[in-house]
N, C-alpha and C positions, 0 to 999 in steps of 0.2 A: 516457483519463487523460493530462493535459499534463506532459510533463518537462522539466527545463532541467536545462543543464551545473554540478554545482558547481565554484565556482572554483579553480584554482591545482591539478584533475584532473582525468581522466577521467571521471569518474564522472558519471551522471543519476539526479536526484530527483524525483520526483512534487512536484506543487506542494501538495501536500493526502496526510493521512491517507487510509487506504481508507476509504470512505465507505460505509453501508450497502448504498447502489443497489446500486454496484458488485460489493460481496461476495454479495450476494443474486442478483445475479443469477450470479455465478459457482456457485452453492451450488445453483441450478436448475438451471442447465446440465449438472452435474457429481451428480447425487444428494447431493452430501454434505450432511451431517447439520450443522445450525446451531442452537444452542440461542443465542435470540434473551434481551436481557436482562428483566431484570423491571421495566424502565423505560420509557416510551416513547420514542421515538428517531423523527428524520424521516430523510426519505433522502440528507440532507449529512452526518447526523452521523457521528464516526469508528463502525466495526464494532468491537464488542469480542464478547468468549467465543469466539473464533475460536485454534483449534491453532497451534501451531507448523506438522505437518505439514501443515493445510491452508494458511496462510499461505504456505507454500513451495511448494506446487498452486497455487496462486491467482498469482504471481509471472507465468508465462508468459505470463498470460490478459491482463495490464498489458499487456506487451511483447512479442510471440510471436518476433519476430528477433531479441531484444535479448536477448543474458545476462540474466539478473535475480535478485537478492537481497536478502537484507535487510541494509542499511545496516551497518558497526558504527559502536560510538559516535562515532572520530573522525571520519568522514565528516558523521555528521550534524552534531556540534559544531561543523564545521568550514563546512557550508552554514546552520546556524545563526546563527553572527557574520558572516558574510560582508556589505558591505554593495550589494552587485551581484545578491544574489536575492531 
């Protein structure tokens, strides 16, 4: 999963939603339990029905040396309008 710097901080953001593949295959690796939706979905589309607490599992698996969290909003606002990403 590709990150880049948002601007004017510290901070890195995935260029992309978690993406099926990616959560699927985290969800194999790890036993956990994934109720898939009742729509179909390819394997770019973003993961939904996914926990908090997995979502917060799933983090390391992005970036295993890299801190990693889930954004708040003004981060993401803020790589949002940016127009350098």
């Amino acid at each position: 999963m590709p990150f880049i710097p948002v601007p004017e901080s510290k901070t890195l953001m995935c260029i992309w939603e978690t993406r099926v593949r990616d959560y699927e295959a985290f969800a194999k690796n790890t036993g956990s339990q994934w109720t898939k939706p009742d729509f179909a979905q390819g394997p770019d589309h973003p993961a939904v029905n996914v926990s908090w607490n997995d979502a917060m599992a799933f983090l390391p698996m992005c970036r295993p040396k890299v801190f990693a969290h889930l954004p708040r909003s003004h981060r993401v606002t803020r790589a949002a309008l940016s127009t350098s990403v």
